[in-house]
C-alpha positions in Angstrom: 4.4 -71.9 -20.5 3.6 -74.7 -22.5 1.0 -75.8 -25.5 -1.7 -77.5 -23.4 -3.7 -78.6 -26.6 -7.0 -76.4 -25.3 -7.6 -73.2 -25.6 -8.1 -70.7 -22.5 -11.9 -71.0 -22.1 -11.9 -75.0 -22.3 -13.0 -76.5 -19.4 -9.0 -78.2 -18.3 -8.0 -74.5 -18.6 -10.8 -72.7 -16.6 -12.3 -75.5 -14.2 -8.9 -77.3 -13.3 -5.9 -75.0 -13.4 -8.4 -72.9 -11.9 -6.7 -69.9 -14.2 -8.4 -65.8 -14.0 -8.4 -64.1 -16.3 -8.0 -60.6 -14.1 -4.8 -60.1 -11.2 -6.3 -60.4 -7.7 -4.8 -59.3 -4.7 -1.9 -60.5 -4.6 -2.3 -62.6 -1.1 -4.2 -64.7 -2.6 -2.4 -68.2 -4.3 -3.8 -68.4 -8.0 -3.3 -68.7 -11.5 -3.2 -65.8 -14.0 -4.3 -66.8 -17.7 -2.9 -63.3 -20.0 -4.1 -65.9 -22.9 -7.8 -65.7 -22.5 -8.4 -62.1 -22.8 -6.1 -62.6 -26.3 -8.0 -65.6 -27.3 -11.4 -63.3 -26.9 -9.8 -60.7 -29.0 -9.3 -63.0 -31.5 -5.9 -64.0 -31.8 -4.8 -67.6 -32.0 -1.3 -69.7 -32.6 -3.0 -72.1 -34.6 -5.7 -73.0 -37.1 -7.5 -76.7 -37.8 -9.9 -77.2 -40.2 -11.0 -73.5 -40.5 -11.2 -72.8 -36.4 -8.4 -70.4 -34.7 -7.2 -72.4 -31.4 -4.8 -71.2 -28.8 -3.2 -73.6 -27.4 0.3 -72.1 -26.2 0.2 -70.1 -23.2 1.7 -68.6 -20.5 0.2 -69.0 -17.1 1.3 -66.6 -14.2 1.5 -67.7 -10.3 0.1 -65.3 -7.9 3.3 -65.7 -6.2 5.3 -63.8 -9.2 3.0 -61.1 -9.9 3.2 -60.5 -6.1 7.3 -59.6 -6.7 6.7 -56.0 -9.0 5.4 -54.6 -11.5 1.8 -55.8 -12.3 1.6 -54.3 -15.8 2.2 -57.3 -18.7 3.2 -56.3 -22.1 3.3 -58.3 -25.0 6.3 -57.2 -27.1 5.1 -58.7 -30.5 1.7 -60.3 -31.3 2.2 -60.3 -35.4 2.2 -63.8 -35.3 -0.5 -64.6 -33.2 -3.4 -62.4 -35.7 -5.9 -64.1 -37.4 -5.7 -63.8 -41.2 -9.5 -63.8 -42.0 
């Protein structure tokens, strides 16, 4: 978890922390990104100059989804709407 100044889709994200956006099997050593599929919804934790920008996330080893439950809930996401 950390802010890592780009947003899920940016290339540092995608291309070097190699994060999906969907759980694989869990044999297989990746990174999970929860963040992108709230960033395409439209939710953000910041806004410059007019653009929404999410820049804090959480990013899940393969190795601690492989431990339980596979289902991730996010208790409260008030903060993180856009106000359009």
């Amino acid at each position: 978890m950390d802010d890592f100044n780009d947003d899920p889709v940016d290339k540092s994200i995608k291309k070097v922390l190699l994060g999906k956006t969907k759980e694989l099997n869990s044999s297989q050593n990746y990174l999970y990104n929860p963040m992108e599929e709230l960033f395409k919804k439209g939710l953000g934790t910041l806004k410059y100059q007019g653009k929404w920008n999410l820049f804090d996330q959480i990013i899940i080893s393969s190795s601690l989804l492989s431990l339980g439950d596979k289902n991730f809930v996010f208790l409260k996401l008030e903060y993180m709407k856009r106000n359009i």
